[in-house]
C-alpha positions as CSV (number, residue, x, y, z in Angstrom):
1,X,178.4,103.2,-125.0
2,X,177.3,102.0,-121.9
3,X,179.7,98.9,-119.8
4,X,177.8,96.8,-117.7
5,X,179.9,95.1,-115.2
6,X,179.1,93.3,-112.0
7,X,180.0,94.3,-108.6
8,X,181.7,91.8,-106.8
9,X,181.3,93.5,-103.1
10,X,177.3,94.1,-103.6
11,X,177.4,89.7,-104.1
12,X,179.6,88.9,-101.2
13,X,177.4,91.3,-98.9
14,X,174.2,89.3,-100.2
15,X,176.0,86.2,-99.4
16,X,176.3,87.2,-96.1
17,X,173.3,87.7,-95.8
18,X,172.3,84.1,-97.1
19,X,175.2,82.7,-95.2
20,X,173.3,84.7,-91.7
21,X,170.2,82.7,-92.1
22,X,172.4,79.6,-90.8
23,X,171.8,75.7,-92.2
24,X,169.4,75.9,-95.6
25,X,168.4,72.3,-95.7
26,X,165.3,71.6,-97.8
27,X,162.4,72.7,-96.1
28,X,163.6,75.0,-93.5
29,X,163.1,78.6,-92.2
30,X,166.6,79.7,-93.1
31,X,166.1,78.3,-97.1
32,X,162.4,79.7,-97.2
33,X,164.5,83.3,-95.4
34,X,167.0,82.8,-98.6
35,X,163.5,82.3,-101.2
36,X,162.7,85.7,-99.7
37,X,166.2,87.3,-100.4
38,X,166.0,85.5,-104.1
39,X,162.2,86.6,-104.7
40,X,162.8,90.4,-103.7
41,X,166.0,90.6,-105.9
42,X,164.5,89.3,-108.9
43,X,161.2,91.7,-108.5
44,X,163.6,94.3,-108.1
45,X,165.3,93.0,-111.5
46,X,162.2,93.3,-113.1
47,X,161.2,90.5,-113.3
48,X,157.9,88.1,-113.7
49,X,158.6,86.0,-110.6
50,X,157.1,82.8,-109.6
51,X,156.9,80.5,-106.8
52,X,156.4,76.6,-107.4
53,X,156.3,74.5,-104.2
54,X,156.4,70.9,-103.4
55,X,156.9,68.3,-100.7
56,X,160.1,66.7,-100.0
57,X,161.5,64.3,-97.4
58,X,163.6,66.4,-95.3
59,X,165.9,66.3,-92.2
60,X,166.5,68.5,-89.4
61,X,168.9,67.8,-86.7
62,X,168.6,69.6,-83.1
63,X,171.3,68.1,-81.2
64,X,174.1,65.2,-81.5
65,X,176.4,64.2,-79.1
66,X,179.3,61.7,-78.3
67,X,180.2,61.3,-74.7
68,X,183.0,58.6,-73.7
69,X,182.3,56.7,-70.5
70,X,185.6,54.8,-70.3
71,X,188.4,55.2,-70.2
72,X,187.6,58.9,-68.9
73,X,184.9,61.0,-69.4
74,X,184.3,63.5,-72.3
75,X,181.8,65.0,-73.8
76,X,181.7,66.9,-77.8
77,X,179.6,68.4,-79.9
78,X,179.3,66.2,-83.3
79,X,176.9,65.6,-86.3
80,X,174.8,63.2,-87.4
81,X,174.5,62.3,-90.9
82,X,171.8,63.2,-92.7
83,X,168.7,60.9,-92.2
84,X,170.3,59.0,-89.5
85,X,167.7,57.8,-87.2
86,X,167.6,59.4,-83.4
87,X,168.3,57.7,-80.0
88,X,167.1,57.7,-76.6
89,X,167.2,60.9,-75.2
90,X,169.8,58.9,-73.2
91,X,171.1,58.2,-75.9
92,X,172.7,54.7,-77.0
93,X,175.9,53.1,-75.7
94,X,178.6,50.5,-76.3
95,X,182.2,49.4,-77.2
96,X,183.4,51.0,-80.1
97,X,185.1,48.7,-82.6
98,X,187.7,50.8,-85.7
99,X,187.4,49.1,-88.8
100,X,189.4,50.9,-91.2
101,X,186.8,52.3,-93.8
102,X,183.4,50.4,-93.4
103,X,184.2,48.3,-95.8
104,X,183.5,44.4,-96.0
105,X,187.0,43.9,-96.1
106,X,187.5,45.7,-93.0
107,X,185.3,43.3,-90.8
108,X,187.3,40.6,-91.2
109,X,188.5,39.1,-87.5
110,X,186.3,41.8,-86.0
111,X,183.1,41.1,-83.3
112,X,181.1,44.1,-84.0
113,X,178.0,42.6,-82.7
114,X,176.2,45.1,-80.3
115,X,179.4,47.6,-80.3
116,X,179.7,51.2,-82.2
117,X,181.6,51.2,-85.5
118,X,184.4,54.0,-85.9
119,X,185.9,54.3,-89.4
120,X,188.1,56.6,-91.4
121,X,186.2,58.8,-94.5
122,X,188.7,57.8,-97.2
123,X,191.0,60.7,-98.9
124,X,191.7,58.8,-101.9
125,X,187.6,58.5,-102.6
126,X,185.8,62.0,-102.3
127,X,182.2,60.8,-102.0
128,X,179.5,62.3,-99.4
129,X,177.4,59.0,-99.1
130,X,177.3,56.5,-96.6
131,X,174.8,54.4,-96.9
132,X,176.6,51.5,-98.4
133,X,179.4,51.2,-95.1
134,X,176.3,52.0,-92.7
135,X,174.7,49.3,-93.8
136,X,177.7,46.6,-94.2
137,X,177.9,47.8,-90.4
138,X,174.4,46.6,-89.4
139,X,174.6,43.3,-91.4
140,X,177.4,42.7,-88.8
141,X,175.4,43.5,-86.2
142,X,176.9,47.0,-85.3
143,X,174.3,49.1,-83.2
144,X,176.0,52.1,-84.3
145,X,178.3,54.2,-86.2
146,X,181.4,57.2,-86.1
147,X,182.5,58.3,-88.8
148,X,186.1,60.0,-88.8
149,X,186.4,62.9,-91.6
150,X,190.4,63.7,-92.7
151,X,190.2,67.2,-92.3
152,X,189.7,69.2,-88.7
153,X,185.9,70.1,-89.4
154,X,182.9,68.0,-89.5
155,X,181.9,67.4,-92.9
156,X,178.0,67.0,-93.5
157,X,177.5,63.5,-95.3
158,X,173.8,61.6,-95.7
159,X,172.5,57.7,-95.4
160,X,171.2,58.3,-99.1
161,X,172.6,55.7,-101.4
162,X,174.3,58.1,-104.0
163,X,172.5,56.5,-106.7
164,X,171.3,59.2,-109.8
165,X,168.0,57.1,-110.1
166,X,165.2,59.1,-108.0
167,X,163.2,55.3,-107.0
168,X,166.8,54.2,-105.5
169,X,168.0,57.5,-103.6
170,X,166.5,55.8,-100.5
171,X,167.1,52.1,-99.9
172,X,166.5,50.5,-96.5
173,X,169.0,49.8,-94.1
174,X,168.7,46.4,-92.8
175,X,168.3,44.6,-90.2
176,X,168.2,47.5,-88.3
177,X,168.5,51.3,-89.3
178,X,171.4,52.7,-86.7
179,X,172.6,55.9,-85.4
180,X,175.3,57.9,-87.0
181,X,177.4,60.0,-86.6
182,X,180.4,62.2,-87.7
183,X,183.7,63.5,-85.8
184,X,186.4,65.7,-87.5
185,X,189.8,64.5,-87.7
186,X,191.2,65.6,-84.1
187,X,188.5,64.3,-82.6
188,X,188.7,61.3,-84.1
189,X,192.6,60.7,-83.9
190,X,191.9,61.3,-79.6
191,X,189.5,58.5,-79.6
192,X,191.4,56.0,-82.0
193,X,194.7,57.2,-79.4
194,X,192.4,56.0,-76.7
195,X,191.1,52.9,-78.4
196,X,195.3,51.7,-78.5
197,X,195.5,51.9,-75.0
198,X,192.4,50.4,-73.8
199,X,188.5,49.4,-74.8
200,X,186.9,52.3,-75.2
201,X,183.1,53.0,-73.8
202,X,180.8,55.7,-76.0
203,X,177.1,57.4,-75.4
204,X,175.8,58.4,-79.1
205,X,173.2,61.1,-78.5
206,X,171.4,62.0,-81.5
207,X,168.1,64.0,-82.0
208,X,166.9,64.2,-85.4
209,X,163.5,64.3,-87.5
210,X,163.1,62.9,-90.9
211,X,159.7,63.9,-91.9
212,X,158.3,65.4,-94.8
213,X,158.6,69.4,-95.4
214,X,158.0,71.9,-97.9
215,X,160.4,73.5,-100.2
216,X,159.9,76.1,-103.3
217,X,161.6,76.4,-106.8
218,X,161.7,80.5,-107.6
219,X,161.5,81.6,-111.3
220,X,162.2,85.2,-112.9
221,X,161.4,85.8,-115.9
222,X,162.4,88.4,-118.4
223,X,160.4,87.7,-121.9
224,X,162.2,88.2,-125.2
225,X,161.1,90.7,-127.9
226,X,161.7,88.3,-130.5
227,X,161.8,84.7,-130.3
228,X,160.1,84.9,-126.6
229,X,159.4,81.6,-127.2
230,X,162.7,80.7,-126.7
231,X,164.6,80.3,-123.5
232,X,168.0,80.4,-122.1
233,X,167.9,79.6,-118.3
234,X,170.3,80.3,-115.4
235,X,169.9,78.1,-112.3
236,X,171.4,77.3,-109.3
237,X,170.0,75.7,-105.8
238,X,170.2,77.8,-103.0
239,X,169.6,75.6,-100.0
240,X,172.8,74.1,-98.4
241,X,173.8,70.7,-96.4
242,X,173.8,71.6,-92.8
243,X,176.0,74.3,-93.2
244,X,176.0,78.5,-94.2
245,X,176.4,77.2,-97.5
246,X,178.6,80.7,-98.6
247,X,180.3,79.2,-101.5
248,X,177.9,76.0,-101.7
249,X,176.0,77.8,-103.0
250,X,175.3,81.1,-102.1
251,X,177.6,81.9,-105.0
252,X,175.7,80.4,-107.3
253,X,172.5,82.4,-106.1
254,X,174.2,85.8,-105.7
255,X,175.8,85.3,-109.4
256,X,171.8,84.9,-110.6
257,X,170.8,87.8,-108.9
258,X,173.6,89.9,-110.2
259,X,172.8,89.1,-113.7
260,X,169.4,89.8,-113.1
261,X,170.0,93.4,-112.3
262,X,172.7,93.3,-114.9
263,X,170.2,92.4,-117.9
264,X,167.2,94.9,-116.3
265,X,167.3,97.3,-118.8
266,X,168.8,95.6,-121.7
267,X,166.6,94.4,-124.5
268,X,166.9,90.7,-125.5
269,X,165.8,88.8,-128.1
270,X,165.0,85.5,-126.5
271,X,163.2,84.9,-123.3
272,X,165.7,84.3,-120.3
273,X,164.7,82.6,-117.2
274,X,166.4,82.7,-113.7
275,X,165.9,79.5,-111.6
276,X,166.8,79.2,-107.5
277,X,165.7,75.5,-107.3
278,X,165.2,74.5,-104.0
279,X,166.3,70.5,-102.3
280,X,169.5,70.1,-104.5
281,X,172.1,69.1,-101.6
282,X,171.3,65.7,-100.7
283,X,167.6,65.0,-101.9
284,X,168.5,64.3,-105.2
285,X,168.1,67.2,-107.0
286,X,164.2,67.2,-106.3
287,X,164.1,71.1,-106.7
288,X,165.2,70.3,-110.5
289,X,163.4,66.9,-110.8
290,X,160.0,69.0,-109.9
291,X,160.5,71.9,-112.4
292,X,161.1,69.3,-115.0
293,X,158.1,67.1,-114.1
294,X,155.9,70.5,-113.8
295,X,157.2,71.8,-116.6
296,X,157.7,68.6,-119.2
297,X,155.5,70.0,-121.8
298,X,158.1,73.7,-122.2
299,X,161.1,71.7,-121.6
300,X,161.6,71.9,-126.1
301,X,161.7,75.9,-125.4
302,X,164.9,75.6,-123.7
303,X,167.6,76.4,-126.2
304,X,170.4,76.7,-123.9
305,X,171.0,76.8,-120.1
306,X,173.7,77.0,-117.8
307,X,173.8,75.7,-114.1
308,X,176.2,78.0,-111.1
309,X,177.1,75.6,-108.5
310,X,180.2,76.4,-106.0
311,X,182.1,79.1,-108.3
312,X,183.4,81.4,-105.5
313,X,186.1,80.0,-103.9
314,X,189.8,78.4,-105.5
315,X,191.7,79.2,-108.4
316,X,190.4,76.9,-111.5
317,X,187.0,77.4,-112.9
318,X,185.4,74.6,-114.9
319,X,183.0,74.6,-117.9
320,X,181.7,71.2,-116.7
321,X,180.9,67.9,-119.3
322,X,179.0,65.8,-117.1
323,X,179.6,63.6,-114.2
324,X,179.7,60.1,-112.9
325,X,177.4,58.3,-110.7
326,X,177.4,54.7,-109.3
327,X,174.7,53.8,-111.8
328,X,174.7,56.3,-114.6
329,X,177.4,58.3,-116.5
330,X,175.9,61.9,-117.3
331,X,177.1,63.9,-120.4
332,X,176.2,67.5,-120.9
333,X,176.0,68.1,-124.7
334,X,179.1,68.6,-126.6
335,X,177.9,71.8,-128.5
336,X,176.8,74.1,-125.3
337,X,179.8,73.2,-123.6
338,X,181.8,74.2,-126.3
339,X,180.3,77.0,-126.5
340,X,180.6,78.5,-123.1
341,X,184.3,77.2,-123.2
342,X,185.1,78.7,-126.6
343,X,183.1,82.0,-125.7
344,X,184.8,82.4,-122.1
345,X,188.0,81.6,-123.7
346,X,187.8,84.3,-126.3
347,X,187.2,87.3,-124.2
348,X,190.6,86.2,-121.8
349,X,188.7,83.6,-119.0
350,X,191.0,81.1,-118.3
351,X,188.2,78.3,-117.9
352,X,188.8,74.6,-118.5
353,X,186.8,71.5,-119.4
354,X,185.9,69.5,-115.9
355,X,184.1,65.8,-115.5
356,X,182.9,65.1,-111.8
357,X,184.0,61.9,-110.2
358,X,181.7,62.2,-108.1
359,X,177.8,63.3,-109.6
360,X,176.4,65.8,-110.9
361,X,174.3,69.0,-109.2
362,X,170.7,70.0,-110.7
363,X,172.5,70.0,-114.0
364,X,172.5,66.3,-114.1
365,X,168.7,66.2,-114.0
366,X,168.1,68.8,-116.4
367,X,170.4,66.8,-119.3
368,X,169.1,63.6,-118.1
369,X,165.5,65.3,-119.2
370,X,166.7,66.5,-123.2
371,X,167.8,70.1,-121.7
372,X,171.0,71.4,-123.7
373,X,173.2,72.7,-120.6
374,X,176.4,72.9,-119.0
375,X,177.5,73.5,-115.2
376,X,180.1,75.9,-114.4
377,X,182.5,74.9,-110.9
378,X,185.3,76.0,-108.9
379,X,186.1,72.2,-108.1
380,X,188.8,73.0,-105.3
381,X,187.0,73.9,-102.1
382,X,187.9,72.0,-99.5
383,X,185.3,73.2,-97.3
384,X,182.2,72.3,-99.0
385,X,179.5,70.7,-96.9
386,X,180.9,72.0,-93.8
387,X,180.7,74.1,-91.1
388,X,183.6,75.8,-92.6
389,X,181.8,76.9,-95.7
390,X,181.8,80.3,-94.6
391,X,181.8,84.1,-96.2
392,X,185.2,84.8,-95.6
393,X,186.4,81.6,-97.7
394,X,184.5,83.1,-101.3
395,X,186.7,85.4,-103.6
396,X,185.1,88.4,-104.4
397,X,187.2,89.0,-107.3
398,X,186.2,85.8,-108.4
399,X,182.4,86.1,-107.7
400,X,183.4,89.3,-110.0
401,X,185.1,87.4,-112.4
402,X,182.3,84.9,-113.3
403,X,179.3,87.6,-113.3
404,X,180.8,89.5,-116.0
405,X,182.1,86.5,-118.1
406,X,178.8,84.7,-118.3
407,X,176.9,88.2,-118.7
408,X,179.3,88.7,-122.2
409,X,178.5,84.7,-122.6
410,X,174.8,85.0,-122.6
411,X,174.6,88.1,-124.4
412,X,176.4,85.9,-127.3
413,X,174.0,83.3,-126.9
414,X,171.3,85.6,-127.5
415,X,172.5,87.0,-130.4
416,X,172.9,83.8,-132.0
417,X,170.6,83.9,-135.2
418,X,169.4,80.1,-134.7
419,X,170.6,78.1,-130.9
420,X,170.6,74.6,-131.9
421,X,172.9,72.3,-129.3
């Protein structure tokens, strides 16, 4: 009998070659680069491949800069968040101001009027959204804003709201939309030294451009002999937030593409379709929101899918229930979770049952919509949506681990004589 089994140094070489391409924000050259690498591997596969596209609002950042003016002179390299307006190309100056975390508690006794905010990103609540401190900090009349991150790297966050609800991803920031930007920890602990000693006088440079780009959801298909009409999908985004997105998720993406060759040759009774959604990391999942739109009318033929998000890096590895988001609690349904958990379980993967704190990837969307699925994540890595997100961070063993454990998973599923979750 033959054993297919994945081959966990053919994925991390593709993820080097996704991680190569550099920053795979929505709409740019690297991420249509990466729908090149996906598109290729799936024909290779076998596959019937398709390419959807759509618009999306994007971002793309060419340079950002803080240079102090008093009490010496410094200049460093630092990022803006994502959608921050730009400045001059002189960029914009004043007094900076701390105020703990940017929250409306933290203003209290302080003139911020006309002055830069600074403020510490909060250890105790993991979140990647700013607009709610942003704009507290221009209701007080703050003209801009720094960001300190507690770890030594710059992490990427956005001026989206966080909100799951598409019509409120993007709420304004009044008065006055302001500049901001993000310093990692050393950075910021030189500054705030400074700032005891003295007032402290910064230039914010930022040039950015939030316009409106174009970004692709890729499909492979492989069509059942027998109940075709009925799907199990695999998806994963495979853009990434400003960074070479290795683990975030070029894990993800390889993991489909090893599957893929995995299932080539084998006959299956149901219909299984691979999806690289494009515009997942900050955008709201539009990748996933457009293939459900496009797709409303098929969305019943789905019997069971599964979502690969972040699964290369750390030790724990999560068959995921849903997540929470400032104005919705998502819940994956109880009977596909189960059975990936049960299944993963019974062949000797030490997986666990997760709940996100903090959201939900494309996953979210896709439940929200009626579709039966579950997310599978490897919740510890602290380097996601950062520079640091880099090749040499992802396990191989691991990326190993979870191609041949989902492969014996959806084999199962396939199997099934009737898939009702």
């Amino acid at each position: 009998m033959e054993i297919f089994e994945s081959d966990g140094l053919r994925m991390y070489e593709d993820i080097v070659d996704l991680a190569a391409l550099g920053d795979r924000f929505a709409g740019s050259t690297a991420e249509k680069e990466a729908g090149e690498i996906v598109k290729k591997s799936f024909i290779q596969s076998g596959l019937e491949v398709y390419e959807e596209s759509f618009d999306v609002f994007s971002f793309y950042e060419k340079n950002s800069q803080i240079k102090l003016r008093k009490p010496l002179e410094l200049t460093f390299d630092t990022r803006a968040m994502y959608y921050s307006p730009g400045t001059h190309k002189e960029g914009l100056q004043g007094e900076l101001v701390y105020v703990k975390n940017g929250l409306e508690q933290d203003y209290e006794g302080k003139d911020v009027e006309g002055k830069i905010v600074i403020f510490h990103r909060d250890d105790k609540q993991i979140k990647d959204h700013f607009w709610p401190e942003i704009k507290t900090a221009s209701e007080k009349g703050a003209i801009g804003a720094i960001l300190i991150n507690f770890d030594d790297w710059e992490f990427i966050t956005t001026l989206e709201t966080g909100y799951f609800e598409p019509s409120k991803r993007f709420l304004p920031i009044e008065p006055n939309e302001i500049p901001s930007v993000i310093v990692s920890k050393n950075k910021g602990d030189l500054i705030l030294d400074l700032m005891n000693q003295e007032k402290v006088i910064v230039d914010i440079i930022v040039d950015t451009l939030n316009e409106k780009m174009r970004s692709s959801n890729i499909r492979g298909v492989k069509a059942g002999s027998q109940n075709n009409n009925e799907k199990i999908l695999i998806y994963g985004h495979r853009d990434s937030a400003g960074t070479p997105g290795a683990n975030d998720n070029g894990s993800g993406t390889v993991i489909m593409m090893e599957l893929a060759r995995l299932l080539k040759d084998m006959k299956l009774n149901r219909t299984i379709e691979f999806l690289s959604t494009g515009a997942e990391e900050q955008l709201g999942a539009a990748g996933a929101l457009e293939y459900i739109n496009r797709h409303k009318s098929e969305l019943n033929n789905i019997k069971a899918a599964v979502e690969l998000d972040m699964v290369g890096n750390g030790n724990s590895l999560c068959v995921m229930k849903g997540g929470e988001w400032p104005d919705k609690t998502v819940n994956f349904p109880d009977k596909v979770c189960q059975f990936f958990y049960e299944k993963a379980r019974e062949y000797g993967y030490a997986v666990e049952y997760g709940f996100n704190d903090f959201g939900t990837p494309d996953s979210g969307k896709f439940a929200s919509a009626g579709v039966p699925t579950t997310w599978i994540w490897g919740p510890d890595d602290i380097y996601y949506h950062s520079p640091e997100d880099t090749p040499e961070k992802v396990d191989r063993n691991k990326l190993k681990i979870v191609a041949d454990m989902l492969l014996k998973v959806i084999l199962d599923l396939d199997k099934q004589e009737t898939l009702n979750f």
